[in-house]
C-alpha positions in Angstrom: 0.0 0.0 0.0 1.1 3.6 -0.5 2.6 5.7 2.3 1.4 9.5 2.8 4.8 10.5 3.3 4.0 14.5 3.1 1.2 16.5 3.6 1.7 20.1 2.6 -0.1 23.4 3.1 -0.7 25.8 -0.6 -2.5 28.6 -1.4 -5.7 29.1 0.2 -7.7 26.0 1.7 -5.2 23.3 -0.4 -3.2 20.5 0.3 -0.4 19.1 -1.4 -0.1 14.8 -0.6 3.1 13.2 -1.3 2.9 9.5 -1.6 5.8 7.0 -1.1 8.5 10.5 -1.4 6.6 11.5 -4.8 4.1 13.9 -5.4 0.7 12.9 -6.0 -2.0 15.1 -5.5 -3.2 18.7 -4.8 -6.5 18.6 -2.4 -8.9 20.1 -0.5 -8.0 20.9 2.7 -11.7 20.1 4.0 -11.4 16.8 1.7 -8.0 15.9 3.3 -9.1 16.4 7.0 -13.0 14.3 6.7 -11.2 11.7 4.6 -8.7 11.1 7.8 -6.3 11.7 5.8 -2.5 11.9 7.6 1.4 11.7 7.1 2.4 8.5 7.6 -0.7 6.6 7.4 -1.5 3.8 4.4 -3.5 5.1 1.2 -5.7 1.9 2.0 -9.0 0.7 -0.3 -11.0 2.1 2.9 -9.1 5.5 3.1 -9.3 5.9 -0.8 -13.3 5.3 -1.0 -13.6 7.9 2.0 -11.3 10.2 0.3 -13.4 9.2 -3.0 -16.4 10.4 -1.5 -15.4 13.5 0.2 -14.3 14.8 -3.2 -17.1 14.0 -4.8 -19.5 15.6 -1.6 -16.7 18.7 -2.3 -16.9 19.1 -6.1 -21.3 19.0 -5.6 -20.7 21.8 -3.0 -18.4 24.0 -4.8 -20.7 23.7 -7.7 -23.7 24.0 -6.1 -22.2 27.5 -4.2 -20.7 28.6 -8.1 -24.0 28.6 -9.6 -26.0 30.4 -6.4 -22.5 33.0 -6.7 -24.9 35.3 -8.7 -28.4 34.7 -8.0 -31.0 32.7 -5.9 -32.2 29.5 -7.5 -34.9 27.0 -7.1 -34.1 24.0 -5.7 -34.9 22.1 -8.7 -33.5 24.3 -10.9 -30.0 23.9 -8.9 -30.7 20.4 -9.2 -30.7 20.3 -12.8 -27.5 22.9 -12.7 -25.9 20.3 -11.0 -27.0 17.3 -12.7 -26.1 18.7 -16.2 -22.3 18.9 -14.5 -22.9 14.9 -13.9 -23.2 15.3 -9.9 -24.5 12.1 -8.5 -27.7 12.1 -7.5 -26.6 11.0 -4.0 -24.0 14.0 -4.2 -26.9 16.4 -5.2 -29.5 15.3 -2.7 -26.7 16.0 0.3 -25.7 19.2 -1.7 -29.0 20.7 -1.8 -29.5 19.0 1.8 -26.7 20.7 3.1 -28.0 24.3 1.7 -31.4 24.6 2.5 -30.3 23.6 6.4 -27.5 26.4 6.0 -30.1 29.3 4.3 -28.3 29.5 1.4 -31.2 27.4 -1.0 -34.4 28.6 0.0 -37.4 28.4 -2.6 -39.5 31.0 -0.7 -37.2 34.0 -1.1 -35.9 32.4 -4.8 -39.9 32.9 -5.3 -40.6 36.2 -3.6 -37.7 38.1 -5.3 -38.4 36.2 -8.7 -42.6 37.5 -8.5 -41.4 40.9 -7.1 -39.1 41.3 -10.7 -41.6 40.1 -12.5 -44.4 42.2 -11.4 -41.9 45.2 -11.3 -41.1 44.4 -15.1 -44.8 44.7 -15.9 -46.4 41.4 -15.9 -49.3 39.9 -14.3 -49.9 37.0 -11.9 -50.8 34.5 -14.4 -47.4 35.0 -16.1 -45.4 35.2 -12.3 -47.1 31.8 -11.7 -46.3 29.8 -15.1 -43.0 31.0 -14.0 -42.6 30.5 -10.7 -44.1 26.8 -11.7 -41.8 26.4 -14.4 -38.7 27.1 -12.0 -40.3 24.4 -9.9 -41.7 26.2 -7.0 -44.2 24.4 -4.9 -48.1 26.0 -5.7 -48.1 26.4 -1.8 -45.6 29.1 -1.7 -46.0 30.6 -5.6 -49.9 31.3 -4.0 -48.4 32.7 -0.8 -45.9 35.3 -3.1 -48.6 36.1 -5.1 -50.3 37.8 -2.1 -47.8 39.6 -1.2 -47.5 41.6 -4.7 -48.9 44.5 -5.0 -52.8 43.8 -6.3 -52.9 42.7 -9.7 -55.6 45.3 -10.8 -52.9 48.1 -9.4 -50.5 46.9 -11.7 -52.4 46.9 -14.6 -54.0 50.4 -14.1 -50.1 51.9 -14.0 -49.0 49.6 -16.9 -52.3 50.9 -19.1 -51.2 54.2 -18.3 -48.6 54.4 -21.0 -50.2 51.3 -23.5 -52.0 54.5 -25.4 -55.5 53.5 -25.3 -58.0 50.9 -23.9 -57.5 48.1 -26.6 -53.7 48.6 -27.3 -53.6 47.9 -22.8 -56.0 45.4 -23.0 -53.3 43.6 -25.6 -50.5 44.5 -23.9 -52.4 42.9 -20.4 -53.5 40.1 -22.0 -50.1 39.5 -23.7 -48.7 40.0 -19.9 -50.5 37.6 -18.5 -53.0 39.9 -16.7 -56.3 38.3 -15.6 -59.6 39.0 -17.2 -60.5 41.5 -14.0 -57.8 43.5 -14.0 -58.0 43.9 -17.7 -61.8 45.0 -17.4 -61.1 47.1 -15.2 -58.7 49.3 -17.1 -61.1 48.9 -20.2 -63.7 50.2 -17.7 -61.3 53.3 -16.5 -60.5 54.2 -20.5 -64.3 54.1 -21.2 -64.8 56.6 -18.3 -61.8 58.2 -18.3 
């Protein structure tokens, strides 16, 4: 069996493993210490498996926390992120795991922030909820963030505003994904208006 001769701090959170004098590989110093891994000790079947799979719980972590870098995602839409980089689906059940216990994943806030976008970008609730859906929120919570928009029929009125009259903003509602009562509602204000 191979000897770790050498283990040896590098930049950041790495370790450098020397086996029997030679070098072998450069790790993760996380990886190293939950694999148990230590100078002197044999690179054993039992030692390589654990080390195996601390690598493999480390890569689904670090690409799991790469793709959130920039935005919130839904939990199955990181799940999808991480299975098109061929993560186990072991690796990304403890990945996500290991998230949503931290904070970091959380499909209410993904939700709220993705509605409050949305509604700010002009669109209605039926459009926020084929979203929301689509991104794999449960209909629980997309029903919950959809009450705490602003009213639909509030939305429309200010989007109307600048559509130019009442059919060209009951197109653009419709097209929006406005609901039939906010959109008579602003044909009813352009009538009277």
């Amino acid at each position: 069996m191979p000897r770790i001769t050498a283990l040896r701090g590098e930049r950041g959170d790495r370790v450098a493993v020397e086996l029997d004098g030679a070098a072998w590989r450069v790790l993760p110093l996380e990886v190293v210490a939950r694999a148990a891994l230590r100078v002197g000790g044999e690179l054993d079947r039992t030692h390589a498996r654990a080390l195996r799979r601390e690598l493999r719980r480390h890569e689904a972590l670090a690409a799991s926390a790469s793709a959130l870098r920039h935005r919130d995602l839904s939990t199955r839409r990181l799940e999808q992120r991480l299975e098109h980089r061929a993560v186990p689906p072991a690796e990304r059940a403890r990945a996500v795991e290991t998230l949503t216990r931290t904070g970091l994943l959380d499909d209410a806030r993904f939700a709220r922030g993705r509605a409050r976008a949305l509604a700010a970008r002009g669109y209605g609730d039926a459009a926020i909820r084929f979203d929301l859906e689509r991104q794999g929120v449960e209909a629980e919570v997309v029903a919950e963030t959809l009450a705490e928009l602003e009213p639909e029929r509030e939305r429309a009125l200010r989007l109307a505003a600048s559509a130019g009259g009442a059919v060209r903003a009951a197109r653009l509602l419709a097209r929006r994904g406005f609901g039939e009562d906010a959109i008579e509602t602003v044909a009813g204000v352009a009538e009277n208006g």
